[in-house]
C-alpha positions as CSV (number, residue, x, y, z in Angstrom):
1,X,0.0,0.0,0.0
2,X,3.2,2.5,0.4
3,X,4.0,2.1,-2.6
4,X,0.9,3.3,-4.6
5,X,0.6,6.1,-1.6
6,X,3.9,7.1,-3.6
7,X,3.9,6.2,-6.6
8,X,2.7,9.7,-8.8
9,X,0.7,7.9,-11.5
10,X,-2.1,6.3,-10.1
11,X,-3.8,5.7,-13.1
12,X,-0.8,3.8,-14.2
13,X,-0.3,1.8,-10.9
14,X,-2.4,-0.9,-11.9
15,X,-1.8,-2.7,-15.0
16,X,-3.7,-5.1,-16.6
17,X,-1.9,-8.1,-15.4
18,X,-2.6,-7.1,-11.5
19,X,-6.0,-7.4,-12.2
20,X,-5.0,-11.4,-14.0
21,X,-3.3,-12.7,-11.1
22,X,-5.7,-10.8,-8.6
23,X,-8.5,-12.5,-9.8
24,X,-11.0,-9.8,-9.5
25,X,-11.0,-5.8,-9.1
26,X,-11.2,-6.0,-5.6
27,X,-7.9,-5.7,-4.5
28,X,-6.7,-2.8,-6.5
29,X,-10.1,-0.9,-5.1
30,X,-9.2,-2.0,-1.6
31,X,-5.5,-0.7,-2.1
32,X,-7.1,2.5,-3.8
33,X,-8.8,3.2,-0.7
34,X,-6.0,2.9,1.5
35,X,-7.0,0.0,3.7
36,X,-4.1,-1.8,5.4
37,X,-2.6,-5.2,4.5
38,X,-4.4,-6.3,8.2
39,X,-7.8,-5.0,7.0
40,X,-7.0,-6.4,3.7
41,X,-6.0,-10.0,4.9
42,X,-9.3,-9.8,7.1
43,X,-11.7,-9.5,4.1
44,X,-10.8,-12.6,2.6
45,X,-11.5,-14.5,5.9
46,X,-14.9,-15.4,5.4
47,X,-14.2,-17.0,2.4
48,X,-11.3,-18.8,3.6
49,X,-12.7,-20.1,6.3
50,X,-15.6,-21.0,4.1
51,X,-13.5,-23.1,1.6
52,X,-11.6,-25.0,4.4
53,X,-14.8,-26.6,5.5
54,X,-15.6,-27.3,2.2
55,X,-12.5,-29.3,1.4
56,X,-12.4,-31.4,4.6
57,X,-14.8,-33.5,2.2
58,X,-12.3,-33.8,-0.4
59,X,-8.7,-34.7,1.9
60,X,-7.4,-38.1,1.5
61,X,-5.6,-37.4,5.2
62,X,-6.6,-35.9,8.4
63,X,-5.6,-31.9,8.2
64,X,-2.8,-30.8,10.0
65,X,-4.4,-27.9,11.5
């Protein structure tokens, strides 16, 4: 996030390929409006949390968590 606070062309910052590996537009809005890598990390916790119950079904071995 420093480094698009600094960098002077924000219309630049984001190039087509952060939005590829990203996977949606989300990020780069989230980064826009200055929310921390904490705040960031949070929002995908739902869905992470979501997903690991989902693939309980799928593991071959007991998890290691």
């Amino acid at each position: 996030m420093l480094y698009y606070k600094l960098f002077e062309q924000k219309d630049a910052f984001f190039q087509k390929f952060f939005h590829t590996l990203a996977g949606t537009d989300v990020l780069a809005r989230q980064i826009r409006e200055g929310l921390t890598e904490e705040q960031i990390r949070s929002s995908w916790q739902e869905e992470l949390d979501d997903y690991k119950a989902l693939r309980l079904n799928y593991l071959l071995y007991p998890d290691a968590d």
